[in-house]
GUTI-684840 format. One record per atom (N, C-alpha, C): x, y, z; residue in three letters; residue number from 0; atom name. Coordinates in nm, 2 decimals, decimal comma, always signed. Each point is the difference from the previous one (the first is absolute). Layout:
N
       X       Y       Z   aa    i  at
       X       Y       Z  ala  NUM  CA
...
//
This chain:
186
       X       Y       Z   aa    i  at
   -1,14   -2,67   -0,40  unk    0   N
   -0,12   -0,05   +0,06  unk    0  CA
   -0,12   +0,05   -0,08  unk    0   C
   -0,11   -0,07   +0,01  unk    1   N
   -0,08   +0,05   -0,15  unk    1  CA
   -0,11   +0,02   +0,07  unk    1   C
   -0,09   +0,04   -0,01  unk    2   N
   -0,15   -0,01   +0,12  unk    2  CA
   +0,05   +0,12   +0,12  unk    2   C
   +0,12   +0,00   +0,04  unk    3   N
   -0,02   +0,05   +0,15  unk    3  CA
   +0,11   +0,15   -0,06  unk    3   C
   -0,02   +0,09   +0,08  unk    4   N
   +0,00   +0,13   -0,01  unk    4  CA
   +0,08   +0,05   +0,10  unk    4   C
   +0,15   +0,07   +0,02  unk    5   N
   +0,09   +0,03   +0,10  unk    5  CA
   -0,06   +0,12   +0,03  unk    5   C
   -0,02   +0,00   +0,15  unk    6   N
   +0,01   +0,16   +0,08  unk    6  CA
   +0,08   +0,05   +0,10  unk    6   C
   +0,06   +0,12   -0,01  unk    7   N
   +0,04   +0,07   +0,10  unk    7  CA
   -0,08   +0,10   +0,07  unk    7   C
   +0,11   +0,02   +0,15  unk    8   N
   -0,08   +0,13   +0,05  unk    8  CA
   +0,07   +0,13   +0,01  unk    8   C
   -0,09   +0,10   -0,05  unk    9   N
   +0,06   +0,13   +0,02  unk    9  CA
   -0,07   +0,09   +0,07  unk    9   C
   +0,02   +0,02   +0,11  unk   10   N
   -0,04   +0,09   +0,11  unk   10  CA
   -0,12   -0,07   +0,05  unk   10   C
   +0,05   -0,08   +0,03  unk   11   N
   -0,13   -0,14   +0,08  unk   11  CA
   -0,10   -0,04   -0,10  unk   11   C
   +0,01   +0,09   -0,10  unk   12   N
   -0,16   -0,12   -0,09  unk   12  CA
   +0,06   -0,08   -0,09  unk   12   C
   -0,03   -0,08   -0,04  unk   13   N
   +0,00   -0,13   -0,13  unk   13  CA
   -0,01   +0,07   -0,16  unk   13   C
   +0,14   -0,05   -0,06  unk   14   N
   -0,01   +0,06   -0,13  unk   14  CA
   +0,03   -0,11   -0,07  unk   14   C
   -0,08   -0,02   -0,16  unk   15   N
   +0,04   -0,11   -0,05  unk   15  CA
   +0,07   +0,04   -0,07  unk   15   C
   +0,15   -0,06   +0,01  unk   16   N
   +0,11   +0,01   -0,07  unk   16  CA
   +0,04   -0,03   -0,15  unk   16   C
   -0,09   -0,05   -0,07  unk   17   N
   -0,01   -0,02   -0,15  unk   17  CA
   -0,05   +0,13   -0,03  unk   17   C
   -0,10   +0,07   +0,04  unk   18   N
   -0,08   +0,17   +0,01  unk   18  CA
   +0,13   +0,08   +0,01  unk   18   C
   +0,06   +0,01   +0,12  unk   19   N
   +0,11   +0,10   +0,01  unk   19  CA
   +0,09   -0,09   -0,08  unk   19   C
   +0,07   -0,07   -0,03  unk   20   N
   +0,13   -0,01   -0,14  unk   20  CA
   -0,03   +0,06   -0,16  unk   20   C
   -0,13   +0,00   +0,01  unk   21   N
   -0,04   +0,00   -0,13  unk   21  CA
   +0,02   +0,15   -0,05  unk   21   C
   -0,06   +0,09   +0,14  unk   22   N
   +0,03   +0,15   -0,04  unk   22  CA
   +0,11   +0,06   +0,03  unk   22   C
   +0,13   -0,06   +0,02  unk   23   N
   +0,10   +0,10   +0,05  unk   23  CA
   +0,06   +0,00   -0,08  unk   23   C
   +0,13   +0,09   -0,04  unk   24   N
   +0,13   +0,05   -0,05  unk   24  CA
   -0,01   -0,15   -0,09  unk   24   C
   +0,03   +0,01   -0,12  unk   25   N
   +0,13   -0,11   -0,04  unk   25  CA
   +0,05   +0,04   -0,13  unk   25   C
   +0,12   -0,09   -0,05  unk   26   N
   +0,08   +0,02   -0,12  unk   26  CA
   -0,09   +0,08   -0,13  unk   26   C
   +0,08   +0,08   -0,05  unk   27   N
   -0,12   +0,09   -0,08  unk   27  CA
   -0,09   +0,08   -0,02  unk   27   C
   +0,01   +0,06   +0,12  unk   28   N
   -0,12   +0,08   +0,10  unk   28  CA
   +0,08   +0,11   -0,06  unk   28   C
   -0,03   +0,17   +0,06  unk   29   N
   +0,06   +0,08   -0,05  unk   29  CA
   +0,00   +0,14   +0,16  unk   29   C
   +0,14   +0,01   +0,02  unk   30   N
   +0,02   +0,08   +0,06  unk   30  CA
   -0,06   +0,13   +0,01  unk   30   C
   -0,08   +0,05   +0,06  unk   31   N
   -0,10   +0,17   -0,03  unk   31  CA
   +0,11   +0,07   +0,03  unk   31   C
   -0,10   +0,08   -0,07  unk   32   N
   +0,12   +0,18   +0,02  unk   32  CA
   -0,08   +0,03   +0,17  unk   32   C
   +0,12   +0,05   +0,05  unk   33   N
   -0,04   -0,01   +0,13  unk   33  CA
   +0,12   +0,07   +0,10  unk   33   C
   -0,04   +0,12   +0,09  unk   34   N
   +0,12   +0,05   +0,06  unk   34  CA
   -0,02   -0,05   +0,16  unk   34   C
   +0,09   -0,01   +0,09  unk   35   N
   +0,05   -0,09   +0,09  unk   35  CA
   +0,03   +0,15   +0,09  unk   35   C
   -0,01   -0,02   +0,12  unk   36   N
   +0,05   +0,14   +0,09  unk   36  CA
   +0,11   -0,09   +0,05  unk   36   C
   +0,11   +0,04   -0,02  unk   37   N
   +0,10   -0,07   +0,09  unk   37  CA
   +0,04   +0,07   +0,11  unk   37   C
   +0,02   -0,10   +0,08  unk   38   N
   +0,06   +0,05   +0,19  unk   38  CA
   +0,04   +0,13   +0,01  unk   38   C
   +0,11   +0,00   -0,04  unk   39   N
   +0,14   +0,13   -0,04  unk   39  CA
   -0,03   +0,05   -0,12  unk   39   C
   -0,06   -0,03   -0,09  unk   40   N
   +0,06   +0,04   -0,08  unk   40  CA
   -0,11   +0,14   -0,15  unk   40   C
   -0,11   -0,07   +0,04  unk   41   N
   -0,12   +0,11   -0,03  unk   41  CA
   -0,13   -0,13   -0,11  unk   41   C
   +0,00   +0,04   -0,11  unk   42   N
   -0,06   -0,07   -0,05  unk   42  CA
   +0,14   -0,08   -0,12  unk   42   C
   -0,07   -0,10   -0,07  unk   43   N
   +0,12   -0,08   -0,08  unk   43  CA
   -0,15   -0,04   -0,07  unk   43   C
   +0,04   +0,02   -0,18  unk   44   N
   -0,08   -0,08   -0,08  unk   44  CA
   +0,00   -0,11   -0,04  unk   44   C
   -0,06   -0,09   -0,01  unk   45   N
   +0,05   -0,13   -0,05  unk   45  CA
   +0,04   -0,01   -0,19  unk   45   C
   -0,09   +0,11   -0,03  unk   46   N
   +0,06   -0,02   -0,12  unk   46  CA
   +0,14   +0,04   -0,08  unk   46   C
   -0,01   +0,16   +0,11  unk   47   N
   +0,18   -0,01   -0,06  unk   47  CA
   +0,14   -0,08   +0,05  unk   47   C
   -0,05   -0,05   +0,15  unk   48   N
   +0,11   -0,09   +0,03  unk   48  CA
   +0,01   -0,11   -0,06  unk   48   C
   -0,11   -0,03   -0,09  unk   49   N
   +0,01   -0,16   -0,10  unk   49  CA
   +0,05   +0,00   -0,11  unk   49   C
   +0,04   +0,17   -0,04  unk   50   N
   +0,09   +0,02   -0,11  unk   50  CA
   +0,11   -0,03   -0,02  unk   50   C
   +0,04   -0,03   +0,14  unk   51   N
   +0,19   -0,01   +0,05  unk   51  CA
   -0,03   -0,10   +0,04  unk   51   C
   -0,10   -0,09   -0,01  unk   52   N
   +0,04   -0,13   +0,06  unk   52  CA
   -0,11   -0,11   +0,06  unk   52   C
   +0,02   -0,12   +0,03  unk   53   N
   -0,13   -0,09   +0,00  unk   53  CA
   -0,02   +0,07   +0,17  unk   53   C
   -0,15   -0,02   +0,02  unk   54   N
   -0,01   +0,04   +0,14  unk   54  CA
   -0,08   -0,15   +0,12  unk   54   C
   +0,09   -0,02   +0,06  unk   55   N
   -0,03   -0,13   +0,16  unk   55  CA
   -0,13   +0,13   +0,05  unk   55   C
   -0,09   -0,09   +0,00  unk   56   N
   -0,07   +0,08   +0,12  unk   56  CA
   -0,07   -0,09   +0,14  unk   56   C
   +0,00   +0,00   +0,13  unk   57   N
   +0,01   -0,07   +0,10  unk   57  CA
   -0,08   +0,06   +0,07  unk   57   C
   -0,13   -0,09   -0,01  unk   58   N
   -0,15   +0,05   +0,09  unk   58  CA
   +0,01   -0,06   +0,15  unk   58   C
   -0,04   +0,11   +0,06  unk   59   N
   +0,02   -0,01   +0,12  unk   59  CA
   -0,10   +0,05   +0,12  unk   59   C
   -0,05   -0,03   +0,06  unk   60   N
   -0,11   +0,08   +0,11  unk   60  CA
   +0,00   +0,12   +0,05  unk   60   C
   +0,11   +0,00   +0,09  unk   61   N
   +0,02   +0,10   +0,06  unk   61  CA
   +0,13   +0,02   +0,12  unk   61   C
   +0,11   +0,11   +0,04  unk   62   N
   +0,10   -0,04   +0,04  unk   62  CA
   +0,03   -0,05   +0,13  unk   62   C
   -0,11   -0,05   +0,03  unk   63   N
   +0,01   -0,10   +0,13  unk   63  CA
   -0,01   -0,13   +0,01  unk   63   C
   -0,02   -0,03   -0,18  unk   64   N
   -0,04   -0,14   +0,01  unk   64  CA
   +0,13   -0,09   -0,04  unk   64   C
   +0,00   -0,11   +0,13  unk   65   N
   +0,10   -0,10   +0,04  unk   65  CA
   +0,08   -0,02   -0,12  unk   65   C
   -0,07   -0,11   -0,07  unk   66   N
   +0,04   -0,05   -0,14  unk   66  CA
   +0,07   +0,09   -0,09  unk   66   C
   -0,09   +0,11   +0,01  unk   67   N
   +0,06   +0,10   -0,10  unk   67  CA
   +0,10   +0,02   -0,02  unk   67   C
   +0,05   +0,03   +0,18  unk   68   N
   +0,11   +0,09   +0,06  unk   68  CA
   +0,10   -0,11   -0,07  unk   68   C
   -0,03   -0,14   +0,02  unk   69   N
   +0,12   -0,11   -0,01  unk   69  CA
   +0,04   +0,05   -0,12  unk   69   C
   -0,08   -0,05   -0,14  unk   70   N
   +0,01   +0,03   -0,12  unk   70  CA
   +0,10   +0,13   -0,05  unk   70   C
   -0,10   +0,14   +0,05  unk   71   N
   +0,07   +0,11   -0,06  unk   71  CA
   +0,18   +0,04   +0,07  unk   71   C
   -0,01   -0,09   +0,14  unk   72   N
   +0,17   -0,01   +0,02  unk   72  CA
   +0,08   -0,08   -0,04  unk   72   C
   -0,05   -0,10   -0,03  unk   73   N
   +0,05   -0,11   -0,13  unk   73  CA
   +0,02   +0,06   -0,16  unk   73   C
   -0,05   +0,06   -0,05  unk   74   N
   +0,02   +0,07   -0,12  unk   74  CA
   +0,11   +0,10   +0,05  unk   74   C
   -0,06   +0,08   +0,08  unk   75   N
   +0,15   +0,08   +0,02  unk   75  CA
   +0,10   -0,07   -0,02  unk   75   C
   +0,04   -0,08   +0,10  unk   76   N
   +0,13   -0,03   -0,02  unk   76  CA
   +0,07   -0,17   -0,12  unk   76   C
   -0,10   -0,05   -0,06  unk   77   N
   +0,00   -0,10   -0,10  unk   77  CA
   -0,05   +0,04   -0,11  unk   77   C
   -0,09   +0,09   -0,04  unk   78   N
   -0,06   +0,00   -0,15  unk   78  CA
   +0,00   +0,15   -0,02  unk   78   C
   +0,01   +0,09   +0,02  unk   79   N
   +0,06   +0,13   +0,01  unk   79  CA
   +0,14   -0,01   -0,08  unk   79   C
   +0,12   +0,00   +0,10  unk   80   N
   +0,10   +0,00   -0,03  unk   80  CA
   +0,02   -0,07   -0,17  unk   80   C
   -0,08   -0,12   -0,03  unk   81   N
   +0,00   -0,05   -0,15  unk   81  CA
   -0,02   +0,08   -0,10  unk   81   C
   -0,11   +0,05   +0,06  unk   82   N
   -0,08   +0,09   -0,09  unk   82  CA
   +0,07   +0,14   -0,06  unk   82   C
   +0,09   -0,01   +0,11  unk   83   N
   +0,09   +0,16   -0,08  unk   83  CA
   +0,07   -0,03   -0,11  unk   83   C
   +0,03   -0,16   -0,04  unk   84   N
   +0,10   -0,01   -0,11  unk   84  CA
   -0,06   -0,04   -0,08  unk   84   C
   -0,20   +0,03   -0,02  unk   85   N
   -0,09   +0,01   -0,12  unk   85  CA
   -0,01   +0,13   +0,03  unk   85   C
   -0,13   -0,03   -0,10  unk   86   N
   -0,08   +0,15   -0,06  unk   86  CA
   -0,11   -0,01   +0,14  unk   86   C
   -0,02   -0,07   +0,01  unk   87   N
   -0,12   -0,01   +0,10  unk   87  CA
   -0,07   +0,11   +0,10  unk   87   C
   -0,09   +0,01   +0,00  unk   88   N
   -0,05   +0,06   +0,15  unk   88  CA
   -0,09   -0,08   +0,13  unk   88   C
   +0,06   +0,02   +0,08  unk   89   N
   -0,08   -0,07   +0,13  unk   89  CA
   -0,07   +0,11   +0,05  unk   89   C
   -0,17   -0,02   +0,02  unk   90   N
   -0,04   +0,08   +0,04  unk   90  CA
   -0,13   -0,09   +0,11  unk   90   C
   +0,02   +0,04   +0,15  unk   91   N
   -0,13   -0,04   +0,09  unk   91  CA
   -0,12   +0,04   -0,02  unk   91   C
   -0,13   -0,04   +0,02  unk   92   N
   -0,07   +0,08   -0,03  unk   92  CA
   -0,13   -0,04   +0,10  unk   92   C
   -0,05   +0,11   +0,08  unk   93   N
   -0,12   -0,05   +0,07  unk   93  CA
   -0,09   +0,13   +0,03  unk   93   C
   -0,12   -0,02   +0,03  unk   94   N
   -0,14   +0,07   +0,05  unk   94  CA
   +0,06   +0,09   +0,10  unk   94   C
   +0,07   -0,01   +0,08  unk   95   N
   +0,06   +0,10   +0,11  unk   95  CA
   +0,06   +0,14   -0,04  unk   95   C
   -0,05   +0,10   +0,09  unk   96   N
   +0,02   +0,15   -0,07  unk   96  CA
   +0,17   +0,02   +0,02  unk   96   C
   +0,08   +0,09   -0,06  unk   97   N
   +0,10   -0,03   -0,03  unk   97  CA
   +0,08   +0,02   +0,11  unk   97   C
   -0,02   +0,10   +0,10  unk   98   N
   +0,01   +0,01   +0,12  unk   98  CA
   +0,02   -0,08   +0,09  unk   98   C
   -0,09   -0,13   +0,05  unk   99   N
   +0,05   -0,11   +0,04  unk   99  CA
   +0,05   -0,11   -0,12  unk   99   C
   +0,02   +0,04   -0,09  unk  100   N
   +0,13   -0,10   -0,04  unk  100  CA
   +0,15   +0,03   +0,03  unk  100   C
   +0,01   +0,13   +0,01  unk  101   N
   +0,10   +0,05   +0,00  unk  101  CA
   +0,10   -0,11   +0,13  unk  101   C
   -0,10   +0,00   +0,12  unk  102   N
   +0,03   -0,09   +0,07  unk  102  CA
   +0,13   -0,13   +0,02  unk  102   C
   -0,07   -0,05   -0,10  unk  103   N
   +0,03   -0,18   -0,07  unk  103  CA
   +0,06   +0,03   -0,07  unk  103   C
   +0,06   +0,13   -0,07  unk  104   N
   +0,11   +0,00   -0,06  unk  104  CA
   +0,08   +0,02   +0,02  unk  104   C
   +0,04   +0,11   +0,13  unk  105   N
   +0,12   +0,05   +0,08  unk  105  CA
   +0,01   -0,15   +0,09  unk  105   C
   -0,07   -0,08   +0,04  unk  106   N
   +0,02   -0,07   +0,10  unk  106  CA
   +0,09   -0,14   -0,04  unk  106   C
   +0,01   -0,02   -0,16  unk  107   N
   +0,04   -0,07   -0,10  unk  107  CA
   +0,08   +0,05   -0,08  unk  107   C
   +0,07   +0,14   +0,00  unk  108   N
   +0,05   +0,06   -0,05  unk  108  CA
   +0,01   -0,06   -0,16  unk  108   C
   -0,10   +0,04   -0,04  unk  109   N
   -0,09   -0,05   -0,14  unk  109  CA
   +0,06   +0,05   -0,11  unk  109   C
   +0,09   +0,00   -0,07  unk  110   N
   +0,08   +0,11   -0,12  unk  110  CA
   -0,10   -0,03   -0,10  unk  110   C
   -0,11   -0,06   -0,02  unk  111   N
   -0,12   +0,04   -0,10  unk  111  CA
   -0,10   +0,03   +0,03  unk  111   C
   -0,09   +0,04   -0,12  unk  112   N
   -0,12   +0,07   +0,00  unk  112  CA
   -0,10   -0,11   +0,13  unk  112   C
   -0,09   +0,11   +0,06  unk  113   N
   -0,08   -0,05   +0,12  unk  113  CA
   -0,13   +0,12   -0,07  unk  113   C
   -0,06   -0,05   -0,07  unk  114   N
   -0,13   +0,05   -0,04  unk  114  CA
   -0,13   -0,01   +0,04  unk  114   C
   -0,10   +0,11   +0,02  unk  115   N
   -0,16   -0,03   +0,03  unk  115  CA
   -0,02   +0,01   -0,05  unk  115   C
   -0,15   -0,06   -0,04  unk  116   N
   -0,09   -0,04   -0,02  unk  116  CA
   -0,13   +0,05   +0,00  unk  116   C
   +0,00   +0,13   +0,04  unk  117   N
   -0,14   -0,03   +0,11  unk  117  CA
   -0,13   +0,03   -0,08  unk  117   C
   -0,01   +0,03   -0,12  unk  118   N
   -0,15   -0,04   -0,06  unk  118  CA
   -0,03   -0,09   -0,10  unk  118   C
   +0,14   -0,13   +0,10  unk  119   N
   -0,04   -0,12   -0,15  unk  119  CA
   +0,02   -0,05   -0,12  unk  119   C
   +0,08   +0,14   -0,06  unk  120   N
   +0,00   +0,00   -0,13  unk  120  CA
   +0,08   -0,17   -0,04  unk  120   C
   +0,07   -0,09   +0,08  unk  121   N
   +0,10   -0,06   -0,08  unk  121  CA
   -0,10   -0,15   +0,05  unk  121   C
   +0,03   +0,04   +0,12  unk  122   N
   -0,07   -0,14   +0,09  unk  122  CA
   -0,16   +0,00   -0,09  unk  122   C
   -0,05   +0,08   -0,01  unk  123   N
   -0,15   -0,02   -0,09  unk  123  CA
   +0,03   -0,06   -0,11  unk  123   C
   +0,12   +0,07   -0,06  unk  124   N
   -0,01   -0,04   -0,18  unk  124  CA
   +0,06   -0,10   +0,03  unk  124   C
   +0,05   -0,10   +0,08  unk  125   N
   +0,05   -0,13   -0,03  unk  125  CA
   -0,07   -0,12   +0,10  unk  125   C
   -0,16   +0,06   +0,04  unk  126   N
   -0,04   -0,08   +0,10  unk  126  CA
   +0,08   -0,04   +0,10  unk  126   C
   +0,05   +0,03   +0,08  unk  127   N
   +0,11   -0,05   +0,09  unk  127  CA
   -0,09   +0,02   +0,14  unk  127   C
   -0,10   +0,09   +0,01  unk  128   N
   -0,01   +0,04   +0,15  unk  128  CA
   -0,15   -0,05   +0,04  unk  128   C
   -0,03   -0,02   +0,12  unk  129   N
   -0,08   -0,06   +0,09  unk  129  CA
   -0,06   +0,13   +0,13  unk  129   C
   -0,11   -0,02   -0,01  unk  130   N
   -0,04   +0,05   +0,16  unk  130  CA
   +0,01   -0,03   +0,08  unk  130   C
   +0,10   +0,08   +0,13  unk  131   N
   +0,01   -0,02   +0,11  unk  131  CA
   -0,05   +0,11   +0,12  unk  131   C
   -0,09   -0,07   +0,06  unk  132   N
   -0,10   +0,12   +0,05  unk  132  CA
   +0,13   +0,04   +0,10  unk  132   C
   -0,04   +0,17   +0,04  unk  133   N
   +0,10   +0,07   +0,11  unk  133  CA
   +0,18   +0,04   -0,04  unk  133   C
   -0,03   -0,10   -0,10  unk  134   N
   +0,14   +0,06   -0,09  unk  134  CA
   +0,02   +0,15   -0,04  unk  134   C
   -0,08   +0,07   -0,04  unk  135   N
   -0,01   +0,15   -0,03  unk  135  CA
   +0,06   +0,13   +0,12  unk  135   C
   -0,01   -0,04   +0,12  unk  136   N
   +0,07   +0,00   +0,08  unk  136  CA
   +0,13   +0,00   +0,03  unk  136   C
   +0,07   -0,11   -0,03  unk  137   N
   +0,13   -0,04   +0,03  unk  137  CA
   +0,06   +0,10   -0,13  unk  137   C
   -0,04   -0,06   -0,13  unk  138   N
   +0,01   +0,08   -0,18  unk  138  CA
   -0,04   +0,13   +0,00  unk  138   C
   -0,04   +0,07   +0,07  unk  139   N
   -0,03   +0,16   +0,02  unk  139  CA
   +0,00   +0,06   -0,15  unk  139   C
   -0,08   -0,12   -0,07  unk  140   N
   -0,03   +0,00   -0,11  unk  140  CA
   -0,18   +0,04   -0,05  unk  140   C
   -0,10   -0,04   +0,08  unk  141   N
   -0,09   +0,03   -0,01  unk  141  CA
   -0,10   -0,15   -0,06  unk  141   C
   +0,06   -0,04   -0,04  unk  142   N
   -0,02   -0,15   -0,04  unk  142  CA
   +0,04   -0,12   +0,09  unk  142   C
   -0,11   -0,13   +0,02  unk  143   N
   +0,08   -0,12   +0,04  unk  143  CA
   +0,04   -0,09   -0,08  unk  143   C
   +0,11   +0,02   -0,11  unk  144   N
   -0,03   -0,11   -0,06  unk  144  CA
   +0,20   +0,02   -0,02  unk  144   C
   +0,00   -0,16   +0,01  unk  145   N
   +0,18   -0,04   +0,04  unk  145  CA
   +0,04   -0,08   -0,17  unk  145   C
   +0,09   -0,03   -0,03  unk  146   N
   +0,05   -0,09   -0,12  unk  146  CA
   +0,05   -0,12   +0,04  unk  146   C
   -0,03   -0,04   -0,05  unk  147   N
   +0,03   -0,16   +0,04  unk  147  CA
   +0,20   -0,01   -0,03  unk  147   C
   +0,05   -0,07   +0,06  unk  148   N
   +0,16   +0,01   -0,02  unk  148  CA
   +0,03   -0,04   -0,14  unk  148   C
   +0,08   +0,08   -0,09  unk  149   N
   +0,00   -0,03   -0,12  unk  149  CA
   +0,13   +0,07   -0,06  unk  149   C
   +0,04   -0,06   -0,07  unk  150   N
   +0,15   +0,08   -0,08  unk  150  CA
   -0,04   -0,02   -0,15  unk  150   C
   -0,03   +0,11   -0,07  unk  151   N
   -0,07   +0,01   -0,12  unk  151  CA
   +0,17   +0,08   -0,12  unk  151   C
   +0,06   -0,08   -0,06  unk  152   N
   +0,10   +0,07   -0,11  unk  152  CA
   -0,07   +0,02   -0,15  unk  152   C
   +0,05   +0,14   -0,07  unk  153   N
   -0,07   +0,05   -0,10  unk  153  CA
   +0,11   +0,03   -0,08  unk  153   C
   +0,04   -0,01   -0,13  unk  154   N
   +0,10   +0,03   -0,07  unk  154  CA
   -0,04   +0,16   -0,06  unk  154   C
   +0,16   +0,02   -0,06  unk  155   N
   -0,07   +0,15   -0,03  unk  155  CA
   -0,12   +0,09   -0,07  unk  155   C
   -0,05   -0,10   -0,09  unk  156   N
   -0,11   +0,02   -0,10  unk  156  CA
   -0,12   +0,00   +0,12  unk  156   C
   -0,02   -0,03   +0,16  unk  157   N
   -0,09   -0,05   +0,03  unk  157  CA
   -0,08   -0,08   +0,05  unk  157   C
   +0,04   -0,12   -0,08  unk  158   N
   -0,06   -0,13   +0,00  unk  158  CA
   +0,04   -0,14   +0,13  unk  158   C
   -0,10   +0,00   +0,07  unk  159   N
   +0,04   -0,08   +0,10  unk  159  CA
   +0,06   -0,14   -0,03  unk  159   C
   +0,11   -0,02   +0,03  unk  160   N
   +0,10   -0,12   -0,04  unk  160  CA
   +0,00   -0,12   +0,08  unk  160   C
   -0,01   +0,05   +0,12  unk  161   N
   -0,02   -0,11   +0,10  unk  161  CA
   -0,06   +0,10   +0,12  unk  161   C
   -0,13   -0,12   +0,10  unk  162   N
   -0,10   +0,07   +0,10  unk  162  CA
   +0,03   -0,14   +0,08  unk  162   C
   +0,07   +0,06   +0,16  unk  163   N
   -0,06   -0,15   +0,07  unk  163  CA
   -0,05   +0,08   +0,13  unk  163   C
   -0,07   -0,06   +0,00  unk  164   N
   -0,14   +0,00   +0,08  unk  164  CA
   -0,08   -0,04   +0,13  unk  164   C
   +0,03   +0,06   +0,10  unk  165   N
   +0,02   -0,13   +0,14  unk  165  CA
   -0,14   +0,03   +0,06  unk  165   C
   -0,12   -0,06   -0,07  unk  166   N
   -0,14   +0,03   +0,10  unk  166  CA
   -0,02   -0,10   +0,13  unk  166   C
   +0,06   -0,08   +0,01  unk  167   N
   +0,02   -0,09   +0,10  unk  167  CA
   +0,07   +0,07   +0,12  unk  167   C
   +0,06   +0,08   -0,02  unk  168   N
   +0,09   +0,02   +0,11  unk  168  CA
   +0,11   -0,07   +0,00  unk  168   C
   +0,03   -0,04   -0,06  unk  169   N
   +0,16   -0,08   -0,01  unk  169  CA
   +0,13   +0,12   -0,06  unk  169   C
   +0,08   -0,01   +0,10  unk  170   N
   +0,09   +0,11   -0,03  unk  170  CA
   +0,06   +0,06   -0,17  unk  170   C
   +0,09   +0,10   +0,02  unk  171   N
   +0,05   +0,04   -0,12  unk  171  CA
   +0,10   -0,09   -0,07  unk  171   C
   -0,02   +0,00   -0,14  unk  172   N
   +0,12   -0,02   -0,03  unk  172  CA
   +0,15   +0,03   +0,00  unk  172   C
   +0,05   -0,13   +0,00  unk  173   N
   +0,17   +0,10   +0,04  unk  173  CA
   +0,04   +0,04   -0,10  unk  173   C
   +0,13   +0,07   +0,03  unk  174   N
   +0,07   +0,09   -0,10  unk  174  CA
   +0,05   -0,10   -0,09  unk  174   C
   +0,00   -0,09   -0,01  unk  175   N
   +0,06   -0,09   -0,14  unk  175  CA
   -0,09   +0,01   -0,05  unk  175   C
   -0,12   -0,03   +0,01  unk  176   N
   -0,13   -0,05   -0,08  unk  176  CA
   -0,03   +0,13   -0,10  unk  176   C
   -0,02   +0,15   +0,13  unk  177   N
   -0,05   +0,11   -0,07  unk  177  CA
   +0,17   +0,02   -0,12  unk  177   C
   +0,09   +0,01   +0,04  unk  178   N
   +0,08   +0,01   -0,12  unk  178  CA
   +0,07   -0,08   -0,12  unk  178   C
   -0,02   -0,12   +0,04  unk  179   N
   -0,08   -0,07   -0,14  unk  179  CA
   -0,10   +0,03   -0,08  unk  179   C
   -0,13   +0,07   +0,03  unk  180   N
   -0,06   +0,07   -0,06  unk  180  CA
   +0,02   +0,10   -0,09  unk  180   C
   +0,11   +0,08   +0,07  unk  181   N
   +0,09   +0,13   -0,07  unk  181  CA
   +0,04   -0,05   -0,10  unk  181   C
   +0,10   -0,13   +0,03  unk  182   N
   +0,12   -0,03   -0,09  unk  182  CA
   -0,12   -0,07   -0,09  unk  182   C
   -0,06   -0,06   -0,04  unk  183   N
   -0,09   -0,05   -0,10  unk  183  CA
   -0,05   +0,14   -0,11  unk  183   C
   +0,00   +0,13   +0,05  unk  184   N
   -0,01   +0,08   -0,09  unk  184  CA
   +0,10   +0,07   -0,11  unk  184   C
   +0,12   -0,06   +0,03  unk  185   N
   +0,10   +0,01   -0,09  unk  185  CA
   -0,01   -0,09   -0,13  unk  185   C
//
């Protein structure tokens, strides 16, 4: 359509959606050095885990949210299990302090990484995130600001290979889609 201009809404106000596509994540972007506090597990670098292997990463709000919950128990049990017979890493990743992730992971019994976020470093560098007032609360993060749903894969050099991107609110991709992504890096 040529003249007219798509908008969505994120947290009740009007965003014009040619604005937000233009700045987020895409093919050839470049993964930051960047450490992750995982649930269990302490911190996890992103750069040495990309040595051993391409890294899935799956932006997510926070571990109460509906959609999410579907998604990251769908990977457990359909794109997980694939992924052990790559090099691959699946790693979650959201604004929430690691503490209440822990949560959404035992409750999903999650055999992968469930990583925070909480000053941005990833959701900033790939434009993914939005203001949500009163969110800082729930994220006992100190910040309101959430990522829009997004499964961003990076090969080991870094280099973002494939970013999809759900500012609409339209659910995640399924596990075929994200691991066709993988398998295109062979």
């Amino acid at each position: 359509m040529t003249g007219t201009r798509a908008t969505t809404r994120v947290a009740g106000l009007p965003l014009d959606r040619d604005d937000i596509w233009s700045r987020l994540v895409k093919p050839g972007d470049r993964l930051p050095s960047a450490v992750l506090l995982e649930a269990d597990l302490g911190p996890i670098h992103l750069d040495r885990l990309r040595l051993t292997g391409p890294i899935v990463l799956v932006f997510f709000p926070y571990a109460s949210s509906e959609p999410a919950n579907a998604a990251l128990g769908d990977y457990e049990r359909h794109l997980y299990p694939v992924l052990l017979g790559t090099d691959a890493h699946l790693v979650a990743v959201s604004p929430q302090r690691p503490d209440r992730l822990a949560e959404v992971k035992r409750r999903h019994d999650l055999s992968y990484f469930v990583g925070a976020d909480p000053r941005h470093q990833l959701i900033d560098a790939f434009n993914l995130g939005f203001q949500a007032p009163g969110a800082e609360v729930l994220l006992g993060a100190g910040r309101s600001v959430l990522p829009f749903p997004a499964v961003v894969v990076a090969d080991r050099a870094g280099v973002v290979r494939h970013a999809d991107v759900r500012p609409d609110g339209a659910a995640y991709p399924g596990p075929e889609q994200v691991l066709a992504a993988v398998e295109a890096l062979r």
